[in-house]
C-alpha positions, 0 to 999 in steps of 0.5 A: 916730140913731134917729128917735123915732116917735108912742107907740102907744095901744090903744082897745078893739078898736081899734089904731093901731099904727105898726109895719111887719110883713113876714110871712115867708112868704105867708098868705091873709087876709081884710079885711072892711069895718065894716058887714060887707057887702064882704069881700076875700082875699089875700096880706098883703104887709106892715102898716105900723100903718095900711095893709094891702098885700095881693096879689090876682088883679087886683094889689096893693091898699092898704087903710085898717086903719081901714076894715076888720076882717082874718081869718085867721092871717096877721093881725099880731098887734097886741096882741104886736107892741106888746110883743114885739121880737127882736135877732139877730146877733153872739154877742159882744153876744147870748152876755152882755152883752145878756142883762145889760143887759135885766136891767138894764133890767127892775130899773130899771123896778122889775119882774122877768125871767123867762127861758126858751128857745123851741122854735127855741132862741132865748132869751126874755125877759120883761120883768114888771111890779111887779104881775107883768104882762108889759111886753115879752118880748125873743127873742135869736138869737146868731150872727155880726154877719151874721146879724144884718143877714140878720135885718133884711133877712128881717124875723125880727129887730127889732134887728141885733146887729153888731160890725162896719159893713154891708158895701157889698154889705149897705148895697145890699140894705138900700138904706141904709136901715138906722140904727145906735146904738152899743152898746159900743167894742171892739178887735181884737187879735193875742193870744198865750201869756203866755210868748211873747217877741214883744211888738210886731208890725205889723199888716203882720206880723200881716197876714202872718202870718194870710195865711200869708207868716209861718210861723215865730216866728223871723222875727218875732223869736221862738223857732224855731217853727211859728206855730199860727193861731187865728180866727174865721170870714170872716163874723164881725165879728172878722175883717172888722174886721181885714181891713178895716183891713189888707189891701188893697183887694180882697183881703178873705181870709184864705189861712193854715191857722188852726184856726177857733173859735165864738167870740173866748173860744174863740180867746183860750182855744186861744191861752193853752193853745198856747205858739206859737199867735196868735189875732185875738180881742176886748179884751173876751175877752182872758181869759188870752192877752196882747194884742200892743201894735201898732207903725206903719210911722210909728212910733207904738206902741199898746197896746191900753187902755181909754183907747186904744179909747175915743178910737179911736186903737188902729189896730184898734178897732171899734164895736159896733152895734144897728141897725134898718131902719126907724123903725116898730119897737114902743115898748118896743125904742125904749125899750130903744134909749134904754136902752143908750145911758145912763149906768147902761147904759153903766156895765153895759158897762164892767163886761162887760169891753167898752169904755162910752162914759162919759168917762174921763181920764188926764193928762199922764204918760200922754200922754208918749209921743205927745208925744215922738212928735211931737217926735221926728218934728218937720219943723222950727223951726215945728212944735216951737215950735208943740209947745212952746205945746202942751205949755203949754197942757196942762201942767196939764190932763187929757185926756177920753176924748171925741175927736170925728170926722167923717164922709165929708161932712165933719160931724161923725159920730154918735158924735162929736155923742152924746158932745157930749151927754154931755159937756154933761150933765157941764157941766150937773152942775157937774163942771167947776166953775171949769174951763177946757176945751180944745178942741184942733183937729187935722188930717191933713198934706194942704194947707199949714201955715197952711191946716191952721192956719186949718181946726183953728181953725174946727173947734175954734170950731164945737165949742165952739158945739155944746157951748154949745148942748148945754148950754145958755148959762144952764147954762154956770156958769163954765166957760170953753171955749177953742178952739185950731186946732193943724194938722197937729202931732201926728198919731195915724196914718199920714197915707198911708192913708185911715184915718190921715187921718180919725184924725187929723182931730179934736177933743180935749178936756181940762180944766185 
């Protein structure tokens, strides 16, 4: 989460301003004192709204702003830096779907948008007011996620635009202190030609197929044909997803010839045009390529779904991300942060073709066959009928989309407590009047039936408090919040991987 920061307030000539400005590159500059009668030079290190850290022959001296008046070209621009915010990285976010959301955000303050490209070729735009004056002019840099995190690092940019987690050797250089909010829900897909008889791969196949182990569609099922690879390149989010999530560890490259592409739309276009092509590309760029449904050494089978990405059961969705490295950024970017992650925002997403965090539901028919998963890999007696007063408890009930989580210390994670927020606005808004909420607990196979038992009990119970104290216990109505611990039934994902584990340690909610 964003830590929120004191508003900035211009009094005069006079500012105090809670930014951190990193110059790019050294400049001289020179601080004088009020009265005019002690002057100092040297080389700005950083502003940070109330200290200038400047470089001089003796070291490095810290100066009070409010002490001293600076000269030179080097001098933040403080009037700007209160208006004007950047956003680098990933082409996926910054090609479309934030240029459509500042539209948005500019048409819900009742004000316009000017568009325009910079002399380096960033797009700029300016957010106006309804009487026509600027509020804030926002630069985007589309490249690749990390770029994005390269522009936090060097200060270029305010906000990193990544479709993809910091890797461990970025989260050193950030020393991690870096935050980040999650924009949209997206998945990676194995896509191929509309007439391409080969529905269902494992991501082993899919994985072998892009190392170049498989070369031929015959032996995947298919024709007997060269197999044409199509992606994107190794620093892009599309792929590091991917091979995070199906190569071993160490082994974080792809050894097939493929044909590489600017972006998933490219990739997605050059498959639907190659009848033996394959492309790792995103839901959200689909287009006219078929996304192959995934089948797991476990059994289960997903297809890539809106529903199936928003609960993060599909093996290989991703979250998408817009982060910052510190909390001092400008009033107007923290404003555009909170922007994104509401309901109107998040709407606009969905109509992007990426996947908002807005609840959806689907009901019982469409859970069909993870139930029938689990009874057909039933261990016993115990699990079945445990199956069986699962089955009763939902009978009549829809499943939400929000499937909390948690994280490696064991709370739950970031996205997990926004969308107990979102669900508690959804309470609040009387739209489970008379309802009945199932908080459902579930855990991975380690430990002992009754152990797992007795832990989902807890979980469940400690989500049913937290959605109480979002609410608001005078909010509740008649709502009613039933806790339930089902253990180690049911699981979403292969228990001997760590990512199986932390998917099928969850909370579910559904309503009746």
């Amino acid at each position: 989460m964003f830590m929120c920061k004191p508003k900035l307030k211009l009094s005069g000539l006079a500012v105090v301003a809670s930014l951190v400005f990193n110059p790019l590159s050294a400049q001289e500059i020179t601080l004088k004192s009020l009265d005019g009668t002690v002057s100092m030079s040297g080389t700005l290190l950083e502003y940070d709204g109330t200290t200038y850290r400047i470089a001089m022959l003796v070291g490095d001296i810290s100066i009070e702003a409010s002490q001293v008046t600076c000269e030179g070209a080097g001098c933040p621009n403080l009037i700007a830096d209160l208006t004007e915010f950047s956003l680098a990285g990933s082409s996926s976010l910054g090609g479309e779907l934030l240029p459509t959301l500042i539209e948005v955000f500019a048409l819900e303050r009742g004000g316009d948008l000017e568009v325009s490209v910079s002399s380096g070729g960033s797009s700029v735009f300016t957010v106006l007011e309804p009487d026509g004056g600027v509020y804030a002019t926002i630069s985007i840099e589309a490249g690749d996620s990390a770029d994005g995190l390269a522009g936090l690092l060097d200060g270029s940019a305010t906000i990193g635009m990544s479709t993809r987690s910091p890797t461990a050797n970025e989260l050193a250089a950030f020393e991690e202190n870096i935050q980040g909010r999650i924009l949209a829900l997206d998945g990676v897909v194995a896509a191929v030609h509309q007439d391409n008889p080969v529905r269902i791969l494992s991501l082993a196949q899919i994985a072998a197929i892009f190392e170049g182990d498989i070369t031929n569609w015959r032996d995947v099922g298919g024709v007997d044909a060269p197999i044409a690879l199509y992606r994107r390149d190794d620093l892009t989010g599309t792929t590091i997803t991917f091979t995070d999530l199906t190569l071993t560890e160490g082994q974080r490259a792809l050894g097939g010839v493929a044909t590489i592409l600017a972006s998933d739309a490219a990739v997605s276009d050059a498959v639907a045009g190659d009848a033996f092509g394959i492309g790792l590309t995103s839901y959200a760029q689909e287009r006219g390529a078929r996304a192959l449904a995934i089948r797991s050494v476990c059994g289960q089978l997903f297809e890539p779904s809106v529903f199936a990405i928003k609960t993060e059961e599909y093996p290989l969705t991703r979250r998408m991300y817009l982060y910052t490295d510190s909390p001092f950024i400008p009033d107007v970017a923290t404003e555009f942060l909170d922007f994104v992650s509401s309901d109107a925002a998040q709407a606009v997403i969905s109509n992007a073709g990426f996947i908002g965090q807005e609840a959806s539901w689907v009901n019982l028919d469409q859970q069909g066959r993870r139930m029938a998963q689990a009874i057909v890999s039933g261990a016993g007696r115990t699990e079945l009928l445990q199956l069986q007063d699962l089955a009763a408890s939902v009978l009549d009930a829809d499943r939400l989309s929000f499937t909390l989580r948690y994280d490696d210390e064991g709370a739950l994670d970031s996205r997990a407590l926004m969308d107990i927020e979102r669900l508690a606005g959804m309470i609040r808004n009387w739209e489970f009047s008379n309802r009945q909420l199932l908080v459902l607990g579930f855990s991975d196979n380690t430990g002992t039936t009754n152990a797992a038992l007795a832990s989902t009990q807890i979980m469940a119970q400690d989500v049913r408090a937290a959605i109480v104290v979002a609410t608001g216990r005078a909010n509740m109505g008649n709502v009613r919040v039933s806790p339930i611990g089902y253990g180690q039934l049911m699981p979403l994902a292969c228990n001997d991987t760590p990512f199986g584990q932390a998917s099928n340690n969850r909370v579910e909610i559904w309503v009746k």
